[in-house]
C-alpha positions, 0 to 999 in steps of 0.5 A: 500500500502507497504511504502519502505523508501530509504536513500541515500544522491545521488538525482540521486539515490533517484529518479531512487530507487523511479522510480522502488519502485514506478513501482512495486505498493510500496509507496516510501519514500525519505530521504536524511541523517539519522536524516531526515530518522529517522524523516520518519520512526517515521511519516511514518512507512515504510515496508522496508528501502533500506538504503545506507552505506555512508551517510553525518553526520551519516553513513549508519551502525549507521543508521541501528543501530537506525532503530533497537532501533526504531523497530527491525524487520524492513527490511533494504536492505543496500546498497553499492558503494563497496562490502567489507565481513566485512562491510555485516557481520557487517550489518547482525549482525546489523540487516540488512537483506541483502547487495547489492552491486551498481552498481545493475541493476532494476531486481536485486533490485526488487528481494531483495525487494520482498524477503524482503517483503515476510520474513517481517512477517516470523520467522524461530524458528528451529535449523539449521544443515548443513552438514559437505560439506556444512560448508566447501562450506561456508568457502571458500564461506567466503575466496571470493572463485568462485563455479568455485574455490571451486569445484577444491578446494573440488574435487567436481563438480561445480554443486554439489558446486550450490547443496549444495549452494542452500541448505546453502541458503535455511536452513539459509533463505538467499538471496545470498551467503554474505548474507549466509556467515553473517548469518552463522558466526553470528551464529556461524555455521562457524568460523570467522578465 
């Protein structure tokens, strides 16, 4: 049985992340802080942590930074009260492999938690190329722009914005657009201005 750690300081939190870890067949894990959550990833060795931002002591981004010293490709889902681009890019390059944010309904949890289950054991080794559409589509995806936005923007339809959306995501293996945008400026695909 899949172990899936959740750390997070809110007991409420703890238990409805256990109640949907535990409903979709994974063993869930709990810890309160980072020191405790480091204790249990060494005695447990979980398959995915969902990790949240703001914890007491030591915050949710040097948690995941130890995480990484300890074994880097474990899967972290970080989890957030606020969404800020800057603090999802900074989780990606830390390693987190996405970032959500609360309030998240159970379909929408669950959905991470399968991708991330599923990727654990994948690699992706070749180079990505995306079109010159497609950069333009990740910078305004970057600037917090709606496909809506962007379509007007580009002088494109909304659906053909969707097209090559879907296709960014795809090429860089990602499961939403912040997580797209991360990855794309870690890599360098798109320019951090």
């Amino acid at each position: 049985m899949n172990k899936i750690l959740i750390i997070d300081d809110d007991k409420d939190m703890q238990s409805i992340l256990s109640d949907i870890v535990d409903s979709e067949g994974y063993r869930s894990i709990v810890a309160g802080n980072g020191r405790k959550a480091l204790q249990q990833i060494r005695k447990h060795i979980p398959d995915l942590i969902l990790l949240d931002m703001k914890l007491p002591g030591m915050n949710g981004m040097k948690v995941l930074e130890k995480i990484k010293n300890i074994d880097r490709d474990l899967k972290v889902l970080m989890l957030t009260g606020y969404g800020d681009i800057k603090d999802a890019v900074q989780a990606i390059k830390l390693g987190a492999f996405d970032y959500i944010t609360k309030p998240f309904d159970n379909d929408e949890i669950v959905k991470h938690i399968k991708n991330a289950m599923q990727s654990r054991n994948c690699t992706n080794g070749r180079d990505i190329v995306l079109s010159l559409r497609e950069r333009e589509v990740l910078h305004w995806l970057k600037k917090g722009k709606s496909s809506w936005d962007i379509a007007a923007i580009l002088n494109i339809s909304e659906r053909t914005v969707y097209f090559h959306v879907n296709n960014i995501m795809q090429k860089l293996n990602a499961v939403s657009r912040t997580q797209a945008v991360a990855i794309a400026l870690e890599k360098g695909l798109i320019s951090t201005e």
